[in-house]
mmCIF file of the N, C-alpha and C atoms, coordinates in Angstrom:
data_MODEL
# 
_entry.id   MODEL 
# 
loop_
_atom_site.group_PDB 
_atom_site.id 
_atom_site.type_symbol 
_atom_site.label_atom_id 
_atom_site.label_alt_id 
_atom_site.label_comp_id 
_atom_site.label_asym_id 
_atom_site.label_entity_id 
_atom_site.label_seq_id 
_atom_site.pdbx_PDB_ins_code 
_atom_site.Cartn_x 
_atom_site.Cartn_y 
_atom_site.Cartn_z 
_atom_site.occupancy 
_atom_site.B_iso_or_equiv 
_atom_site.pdbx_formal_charge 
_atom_site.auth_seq_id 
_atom_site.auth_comp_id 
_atom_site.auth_asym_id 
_atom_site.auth_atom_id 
_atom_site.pdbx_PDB_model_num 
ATOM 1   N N  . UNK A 1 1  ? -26.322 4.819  11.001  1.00 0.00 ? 1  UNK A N  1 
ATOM 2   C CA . UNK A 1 1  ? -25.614 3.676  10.429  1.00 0.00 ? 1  UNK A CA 1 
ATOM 3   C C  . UNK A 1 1  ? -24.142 3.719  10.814  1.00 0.00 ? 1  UNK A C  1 
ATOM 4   N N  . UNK A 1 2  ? -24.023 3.897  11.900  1.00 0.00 ? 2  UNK A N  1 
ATOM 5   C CA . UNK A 1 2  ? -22.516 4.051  12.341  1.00 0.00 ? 2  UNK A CA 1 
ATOM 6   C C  . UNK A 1 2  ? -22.025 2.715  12.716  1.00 0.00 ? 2  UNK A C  1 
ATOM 7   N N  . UNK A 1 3  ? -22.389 1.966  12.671  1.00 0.00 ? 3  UNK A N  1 
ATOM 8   C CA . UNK A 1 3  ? -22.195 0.147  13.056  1.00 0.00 ? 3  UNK A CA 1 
ATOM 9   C C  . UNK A 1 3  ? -21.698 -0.353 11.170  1.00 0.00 ? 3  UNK A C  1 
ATOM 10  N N  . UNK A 1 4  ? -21.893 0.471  10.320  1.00 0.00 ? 4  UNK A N  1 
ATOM 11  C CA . UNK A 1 4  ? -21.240 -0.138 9.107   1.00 0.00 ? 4  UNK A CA 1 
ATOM 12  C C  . UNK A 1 4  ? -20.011 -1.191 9.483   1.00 0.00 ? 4  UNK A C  1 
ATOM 13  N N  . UNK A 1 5  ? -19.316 -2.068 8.770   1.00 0.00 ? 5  UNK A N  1 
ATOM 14  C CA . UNK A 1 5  ? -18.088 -2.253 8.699   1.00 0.00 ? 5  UNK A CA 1 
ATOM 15  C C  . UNK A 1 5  ? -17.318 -1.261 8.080   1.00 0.00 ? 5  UNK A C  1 
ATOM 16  N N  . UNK A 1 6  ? -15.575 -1.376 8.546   1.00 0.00 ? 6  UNK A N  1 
ATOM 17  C CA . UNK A 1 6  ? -14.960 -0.633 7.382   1.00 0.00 ? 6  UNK A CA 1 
ATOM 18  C C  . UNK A 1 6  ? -13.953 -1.660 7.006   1.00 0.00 ? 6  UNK A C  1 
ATOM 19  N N  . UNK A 1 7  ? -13.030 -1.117 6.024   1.00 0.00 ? 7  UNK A N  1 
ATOM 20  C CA . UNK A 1 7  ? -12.557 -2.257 4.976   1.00 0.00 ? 7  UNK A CA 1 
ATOM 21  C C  . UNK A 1 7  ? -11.253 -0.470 4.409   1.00 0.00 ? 7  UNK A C  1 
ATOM 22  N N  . UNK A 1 8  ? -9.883  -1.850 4.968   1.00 0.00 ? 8  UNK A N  1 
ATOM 23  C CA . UNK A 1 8  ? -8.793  -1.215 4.086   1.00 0.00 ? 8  UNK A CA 1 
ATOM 24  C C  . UNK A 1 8  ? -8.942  -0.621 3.083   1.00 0.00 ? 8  UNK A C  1 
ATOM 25  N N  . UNK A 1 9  ? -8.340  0.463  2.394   1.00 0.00 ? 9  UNK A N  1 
ATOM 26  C CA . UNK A 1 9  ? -8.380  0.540  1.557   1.00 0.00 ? 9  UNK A CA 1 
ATOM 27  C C  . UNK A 1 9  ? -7.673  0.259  0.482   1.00 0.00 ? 9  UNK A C  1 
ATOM 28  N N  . UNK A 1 10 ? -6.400  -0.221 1.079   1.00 0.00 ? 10 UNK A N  1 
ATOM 29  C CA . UNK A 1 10 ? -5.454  -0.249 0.650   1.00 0.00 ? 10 UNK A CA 1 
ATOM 30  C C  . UNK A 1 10 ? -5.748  -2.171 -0.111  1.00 0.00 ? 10 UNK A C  1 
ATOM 31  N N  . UNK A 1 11 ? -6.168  -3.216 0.546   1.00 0.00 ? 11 UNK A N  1 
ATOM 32  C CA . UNK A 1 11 ? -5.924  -4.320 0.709   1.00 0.00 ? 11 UNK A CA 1 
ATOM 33  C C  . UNK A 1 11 ? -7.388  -5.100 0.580   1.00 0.00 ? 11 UNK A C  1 
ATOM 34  N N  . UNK A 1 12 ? -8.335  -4.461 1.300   1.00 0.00 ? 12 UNK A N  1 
ATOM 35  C CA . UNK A 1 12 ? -9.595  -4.529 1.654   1.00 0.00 ? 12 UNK A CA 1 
ATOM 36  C C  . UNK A 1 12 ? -10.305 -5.211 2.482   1.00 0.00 ? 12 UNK A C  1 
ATOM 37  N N  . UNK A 1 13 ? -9.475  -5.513 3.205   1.00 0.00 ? 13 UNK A N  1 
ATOM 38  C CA . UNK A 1 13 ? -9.380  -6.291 4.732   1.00 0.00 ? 13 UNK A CA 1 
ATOM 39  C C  . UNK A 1 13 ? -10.724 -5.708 5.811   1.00 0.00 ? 13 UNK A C  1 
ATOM 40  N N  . UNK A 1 14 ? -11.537 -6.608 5.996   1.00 0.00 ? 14 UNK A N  1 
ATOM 41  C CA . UNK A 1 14 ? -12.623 -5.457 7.143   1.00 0.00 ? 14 UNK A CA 1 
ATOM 42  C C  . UNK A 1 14 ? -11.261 -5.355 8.320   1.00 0.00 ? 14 UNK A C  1 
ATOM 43  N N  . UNK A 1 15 ? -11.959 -4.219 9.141   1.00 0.00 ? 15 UNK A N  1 
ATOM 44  C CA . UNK A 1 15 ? -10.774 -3.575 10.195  1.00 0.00 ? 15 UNK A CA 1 
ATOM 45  C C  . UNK A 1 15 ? -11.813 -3.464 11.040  1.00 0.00 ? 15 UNK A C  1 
ATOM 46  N N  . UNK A 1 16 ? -11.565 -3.085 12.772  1.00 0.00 ? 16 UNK A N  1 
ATOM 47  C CA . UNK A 1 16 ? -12.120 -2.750 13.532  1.00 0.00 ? 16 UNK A CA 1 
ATOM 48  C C  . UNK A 1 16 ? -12.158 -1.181 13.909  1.00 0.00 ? 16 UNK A C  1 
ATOM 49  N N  . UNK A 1 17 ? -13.728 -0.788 14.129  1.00 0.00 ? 17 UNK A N  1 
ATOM 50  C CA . UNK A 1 17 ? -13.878 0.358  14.462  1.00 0.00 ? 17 UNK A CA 1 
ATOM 51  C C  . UNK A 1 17 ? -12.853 1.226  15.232  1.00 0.00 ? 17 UNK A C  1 
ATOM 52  N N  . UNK A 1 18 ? -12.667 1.974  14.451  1.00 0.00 ? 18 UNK A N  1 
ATOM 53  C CA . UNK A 1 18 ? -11.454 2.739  15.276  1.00 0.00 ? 18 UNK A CA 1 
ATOM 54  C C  . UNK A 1 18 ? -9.998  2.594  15.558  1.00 0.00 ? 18 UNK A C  1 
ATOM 55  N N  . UNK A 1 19 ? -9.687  1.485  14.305  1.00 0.00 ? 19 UNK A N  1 
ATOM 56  C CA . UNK A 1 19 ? -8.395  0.995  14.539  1.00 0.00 ? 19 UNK A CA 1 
ATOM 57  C C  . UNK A 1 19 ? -7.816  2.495  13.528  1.00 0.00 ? 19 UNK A C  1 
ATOM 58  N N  . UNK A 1 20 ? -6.209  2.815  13.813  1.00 0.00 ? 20 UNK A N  1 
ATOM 59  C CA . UNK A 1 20 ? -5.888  3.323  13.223  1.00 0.00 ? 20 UNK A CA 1 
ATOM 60  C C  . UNK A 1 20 ? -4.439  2.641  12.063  1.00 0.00 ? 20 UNK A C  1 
ATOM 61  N N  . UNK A 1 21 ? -4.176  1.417  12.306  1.00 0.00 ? 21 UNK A N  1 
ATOM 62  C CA . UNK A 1 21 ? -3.753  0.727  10.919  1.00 0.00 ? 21 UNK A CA 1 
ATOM 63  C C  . UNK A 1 21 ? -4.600  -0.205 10.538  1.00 0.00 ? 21 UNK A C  1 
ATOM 64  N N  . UNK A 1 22 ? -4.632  -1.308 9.586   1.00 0.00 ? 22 UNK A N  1 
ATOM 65  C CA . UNK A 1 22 ? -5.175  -1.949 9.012   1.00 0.00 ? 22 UNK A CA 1 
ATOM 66  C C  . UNK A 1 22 ? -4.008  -3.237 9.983   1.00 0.00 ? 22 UNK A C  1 
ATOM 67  N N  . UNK A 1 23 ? -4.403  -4.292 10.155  1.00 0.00 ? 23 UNK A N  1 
ATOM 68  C CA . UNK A 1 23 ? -3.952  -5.579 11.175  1.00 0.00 ? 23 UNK A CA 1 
ATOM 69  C C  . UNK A 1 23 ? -3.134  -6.091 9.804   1.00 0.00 ? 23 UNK A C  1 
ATOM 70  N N  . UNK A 1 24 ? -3.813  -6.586 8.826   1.00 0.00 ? 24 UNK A N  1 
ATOM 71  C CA . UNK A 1 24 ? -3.285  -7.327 7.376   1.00 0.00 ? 24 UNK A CA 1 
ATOM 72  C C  . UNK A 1 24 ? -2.372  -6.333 6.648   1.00 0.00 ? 24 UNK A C  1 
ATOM 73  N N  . UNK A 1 25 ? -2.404  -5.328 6.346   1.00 0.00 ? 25 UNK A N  1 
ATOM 74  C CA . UNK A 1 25 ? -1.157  -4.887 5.617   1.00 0.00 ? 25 UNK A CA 1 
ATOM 75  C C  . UNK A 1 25 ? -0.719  -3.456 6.352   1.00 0.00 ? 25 UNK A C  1 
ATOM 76  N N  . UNK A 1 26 ? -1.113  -2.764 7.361   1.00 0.00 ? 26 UNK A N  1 
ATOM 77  C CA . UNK A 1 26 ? -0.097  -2.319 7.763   1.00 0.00 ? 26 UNK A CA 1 
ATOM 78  C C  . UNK A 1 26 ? -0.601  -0.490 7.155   1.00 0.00 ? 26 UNK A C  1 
ATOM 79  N N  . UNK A 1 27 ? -1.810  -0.440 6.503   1.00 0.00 ? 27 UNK A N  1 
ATOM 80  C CA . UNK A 1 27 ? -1.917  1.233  5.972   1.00 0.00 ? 27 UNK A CA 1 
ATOM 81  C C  . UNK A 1 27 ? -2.469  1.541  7.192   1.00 0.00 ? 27 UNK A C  1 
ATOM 82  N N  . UNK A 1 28 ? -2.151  2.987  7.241   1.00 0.00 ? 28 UNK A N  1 
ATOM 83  C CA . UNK A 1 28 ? -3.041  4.027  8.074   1.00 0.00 ? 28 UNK A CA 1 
ATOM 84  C C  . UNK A 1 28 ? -4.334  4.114  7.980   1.00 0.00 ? 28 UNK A C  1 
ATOM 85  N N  . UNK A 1 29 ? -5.232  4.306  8.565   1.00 0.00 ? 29 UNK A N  1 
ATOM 86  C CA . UNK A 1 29 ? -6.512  4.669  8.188   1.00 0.00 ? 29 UNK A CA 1 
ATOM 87  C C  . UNK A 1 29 ? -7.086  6.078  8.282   1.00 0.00 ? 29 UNK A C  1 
ATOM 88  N N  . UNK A 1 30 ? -7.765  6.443  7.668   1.00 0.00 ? 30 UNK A N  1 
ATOM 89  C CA . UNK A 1 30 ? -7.851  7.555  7.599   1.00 0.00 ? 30 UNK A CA 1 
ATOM 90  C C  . UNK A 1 30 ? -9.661  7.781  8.142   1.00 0.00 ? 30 UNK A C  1 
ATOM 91  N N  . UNK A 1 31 ? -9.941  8.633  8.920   1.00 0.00 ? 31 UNK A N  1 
ATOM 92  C CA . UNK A 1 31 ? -10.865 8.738  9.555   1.00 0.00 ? 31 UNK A CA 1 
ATOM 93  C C  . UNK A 1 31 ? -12.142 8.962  8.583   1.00 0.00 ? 31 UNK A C  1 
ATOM 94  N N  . UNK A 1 32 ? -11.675 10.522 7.849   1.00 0.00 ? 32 UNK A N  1 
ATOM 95  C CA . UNK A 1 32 ? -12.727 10.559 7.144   1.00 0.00 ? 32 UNK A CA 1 
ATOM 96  C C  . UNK A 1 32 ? -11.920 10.121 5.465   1.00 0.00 ? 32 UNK A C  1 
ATOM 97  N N  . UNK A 1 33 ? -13.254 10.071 4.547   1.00 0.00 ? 33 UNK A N  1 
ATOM 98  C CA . UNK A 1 33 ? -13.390 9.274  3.466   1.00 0.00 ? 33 UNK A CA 1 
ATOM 99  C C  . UNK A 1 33 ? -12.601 10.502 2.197   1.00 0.00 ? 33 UNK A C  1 
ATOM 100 N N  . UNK A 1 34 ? -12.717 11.921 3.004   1.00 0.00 ? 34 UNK A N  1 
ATOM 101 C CA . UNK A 1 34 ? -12.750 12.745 1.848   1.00 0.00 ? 34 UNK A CA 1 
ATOM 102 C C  . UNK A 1 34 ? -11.082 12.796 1.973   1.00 0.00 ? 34 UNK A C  1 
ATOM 103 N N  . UNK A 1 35 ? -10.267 13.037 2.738   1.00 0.00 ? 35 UNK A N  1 
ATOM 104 C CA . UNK A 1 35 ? -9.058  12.444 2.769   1.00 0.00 ? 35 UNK A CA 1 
ATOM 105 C C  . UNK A 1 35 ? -8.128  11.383 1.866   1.00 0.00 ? 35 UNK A C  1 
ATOM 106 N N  . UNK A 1 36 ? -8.876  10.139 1.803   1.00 0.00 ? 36 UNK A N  1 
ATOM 107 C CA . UNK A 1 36 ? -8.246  9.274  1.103   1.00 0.00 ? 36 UNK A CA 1 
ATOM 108 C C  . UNK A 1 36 ? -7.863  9.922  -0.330  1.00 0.00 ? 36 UNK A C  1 
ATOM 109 N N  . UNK A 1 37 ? -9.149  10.968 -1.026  1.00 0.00 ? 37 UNK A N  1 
ATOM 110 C CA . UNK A 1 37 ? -8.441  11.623 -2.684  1.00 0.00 ? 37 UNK A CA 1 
ATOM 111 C C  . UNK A 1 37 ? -7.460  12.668 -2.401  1.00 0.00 ? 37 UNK A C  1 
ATOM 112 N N  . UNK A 1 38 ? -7.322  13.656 -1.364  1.00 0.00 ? 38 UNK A N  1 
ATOM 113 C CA . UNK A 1 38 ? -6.539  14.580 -1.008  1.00 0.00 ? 38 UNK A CA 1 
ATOM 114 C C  . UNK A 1 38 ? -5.000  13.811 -1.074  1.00 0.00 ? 38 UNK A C  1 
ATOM 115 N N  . UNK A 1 39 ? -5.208  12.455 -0.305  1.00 0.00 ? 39 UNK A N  1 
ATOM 116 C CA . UNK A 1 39 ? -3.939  12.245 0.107   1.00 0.00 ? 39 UNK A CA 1 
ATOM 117 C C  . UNK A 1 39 ? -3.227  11.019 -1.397  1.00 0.00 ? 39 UNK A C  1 
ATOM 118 N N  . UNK A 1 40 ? -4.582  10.407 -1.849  1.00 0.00 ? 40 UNK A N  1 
ATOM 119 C CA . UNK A 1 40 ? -3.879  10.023 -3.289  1.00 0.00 ? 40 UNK A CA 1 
ATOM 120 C C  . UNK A 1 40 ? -3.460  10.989 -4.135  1.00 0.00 ? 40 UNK A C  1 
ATOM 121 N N  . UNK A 1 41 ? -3.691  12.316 -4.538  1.00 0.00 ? 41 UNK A N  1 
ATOM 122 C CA . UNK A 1 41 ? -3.364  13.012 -5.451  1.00 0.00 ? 41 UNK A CA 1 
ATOM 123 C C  . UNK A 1 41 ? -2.380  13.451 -4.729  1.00 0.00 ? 41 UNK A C  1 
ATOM 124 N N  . UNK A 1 42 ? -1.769  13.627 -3.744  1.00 0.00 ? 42 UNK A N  1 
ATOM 125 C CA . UNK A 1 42 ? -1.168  14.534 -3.641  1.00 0.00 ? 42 UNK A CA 1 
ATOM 126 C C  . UNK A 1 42 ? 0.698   13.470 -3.390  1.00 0.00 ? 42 UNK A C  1 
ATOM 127 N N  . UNK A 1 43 ? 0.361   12.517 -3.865  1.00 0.00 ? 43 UNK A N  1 
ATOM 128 C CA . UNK A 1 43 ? 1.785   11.134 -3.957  1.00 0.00 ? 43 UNK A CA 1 
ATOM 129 C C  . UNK A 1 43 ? 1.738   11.563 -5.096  1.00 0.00 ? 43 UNK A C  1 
ATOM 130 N N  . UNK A 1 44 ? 3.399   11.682 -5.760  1.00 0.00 ? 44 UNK A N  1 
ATOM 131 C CA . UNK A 1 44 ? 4.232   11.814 -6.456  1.00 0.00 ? 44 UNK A CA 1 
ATOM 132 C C  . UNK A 1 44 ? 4.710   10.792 -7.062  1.00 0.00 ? 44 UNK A C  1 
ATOM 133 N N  . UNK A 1 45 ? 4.338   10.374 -8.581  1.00 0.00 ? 45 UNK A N  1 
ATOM 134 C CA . UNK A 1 45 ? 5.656   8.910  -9.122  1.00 0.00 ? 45 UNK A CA 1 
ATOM 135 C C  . UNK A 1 45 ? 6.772   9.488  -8.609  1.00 0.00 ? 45 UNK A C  1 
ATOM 136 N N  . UNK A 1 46 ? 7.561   8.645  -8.459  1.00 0.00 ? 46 UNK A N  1 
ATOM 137 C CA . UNK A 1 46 ? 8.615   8.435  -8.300  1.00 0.00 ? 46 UNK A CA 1 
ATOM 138 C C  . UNK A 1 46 ? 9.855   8.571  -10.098 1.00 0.00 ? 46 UNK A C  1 
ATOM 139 N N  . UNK A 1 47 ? 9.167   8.037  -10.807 1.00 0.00 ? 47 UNK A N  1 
ATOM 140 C CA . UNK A 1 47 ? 9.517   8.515  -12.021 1.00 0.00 ? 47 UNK A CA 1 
ATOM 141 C C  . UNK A 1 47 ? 8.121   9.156  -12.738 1.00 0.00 ? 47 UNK A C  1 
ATOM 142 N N  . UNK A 1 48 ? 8.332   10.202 -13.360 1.00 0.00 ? 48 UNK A N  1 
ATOM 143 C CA . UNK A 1 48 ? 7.523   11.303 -14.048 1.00 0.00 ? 48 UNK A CA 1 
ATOM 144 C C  . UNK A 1 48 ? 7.250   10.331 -16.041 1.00 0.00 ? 48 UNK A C  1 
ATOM 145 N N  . UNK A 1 49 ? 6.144   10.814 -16.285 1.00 0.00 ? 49 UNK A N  1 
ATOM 146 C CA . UNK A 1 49 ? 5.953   10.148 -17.833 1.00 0.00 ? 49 UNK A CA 1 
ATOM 147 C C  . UNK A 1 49 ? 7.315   10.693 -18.148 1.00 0.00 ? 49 UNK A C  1 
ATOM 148 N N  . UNK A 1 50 ? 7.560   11.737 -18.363 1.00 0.00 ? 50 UNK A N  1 
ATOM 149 C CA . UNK A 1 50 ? 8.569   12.475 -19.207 1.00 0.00 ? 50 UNK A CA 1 
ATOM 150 C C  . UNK A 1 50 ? 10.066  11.971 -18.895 1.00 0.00 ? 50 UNK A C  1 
ATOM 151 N N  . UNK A 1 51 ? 10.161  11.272 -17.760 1.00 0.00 ? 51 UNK A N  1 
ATOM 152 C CA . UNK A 1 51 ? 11.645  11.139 -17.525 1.00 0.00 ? 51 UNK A CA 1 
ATOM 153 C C  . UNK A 1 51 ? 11.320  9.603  -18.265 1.00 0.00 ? 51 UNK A C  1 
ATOM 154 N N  . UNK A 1 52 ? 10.216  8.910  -18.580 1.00 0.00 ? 52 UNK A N  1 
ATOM 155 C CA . UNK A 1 52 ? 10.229  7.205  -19.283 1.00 0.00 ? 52 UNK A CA 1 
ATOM 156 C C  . UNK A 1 52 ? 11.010  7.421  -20.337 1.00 0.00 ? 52 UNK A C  1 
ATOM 157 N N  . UNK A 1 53 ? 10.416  8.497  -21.390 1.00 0.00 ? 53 UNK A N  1 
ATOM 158 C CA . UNK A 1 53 ? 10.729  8.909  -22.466 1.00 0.00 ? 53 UNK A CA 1 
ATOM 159 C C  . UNK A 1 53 ? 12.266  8.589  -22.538 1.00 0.00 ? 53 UNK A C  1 
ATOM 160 N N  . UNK A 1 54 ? 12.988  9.273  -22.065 1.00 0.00 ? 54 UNK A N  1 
ATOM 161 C CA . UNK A 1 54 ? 14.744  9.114  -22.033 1.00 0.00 ? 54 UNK A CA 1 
ATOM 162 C C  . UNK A 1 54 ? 15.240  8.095  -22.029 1.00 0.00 ? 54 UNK A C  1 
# 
């Protein structure tokens, strides 16, 4: 099943095989799937719960 479509993830735009941005908004793509949680957990807020507090 390697003929799937794929689809931004960011936006959800189908993309072409093997593109490495997305045409409509511009994310990277990431080859494999297990990546995409590695690389969400590992972004930082920009402000922390604890600094709202103040």
């Amino acid at each position: 099943m390697e003929n799937q479509p794929t689809f931004c993830p960011n936006c959800g735009k189908e993309i072409e095989a093997g593109s490495v941005f997305c045409t409509n908004c511009g994310t990277k793509m990431e080859n494999q799937p297990a990546n995409e949680t590695s690389t969400a957990n590992s972004v930082k807020p920009f402000v922390t719960e604890e600094q709202r507090k103040f």
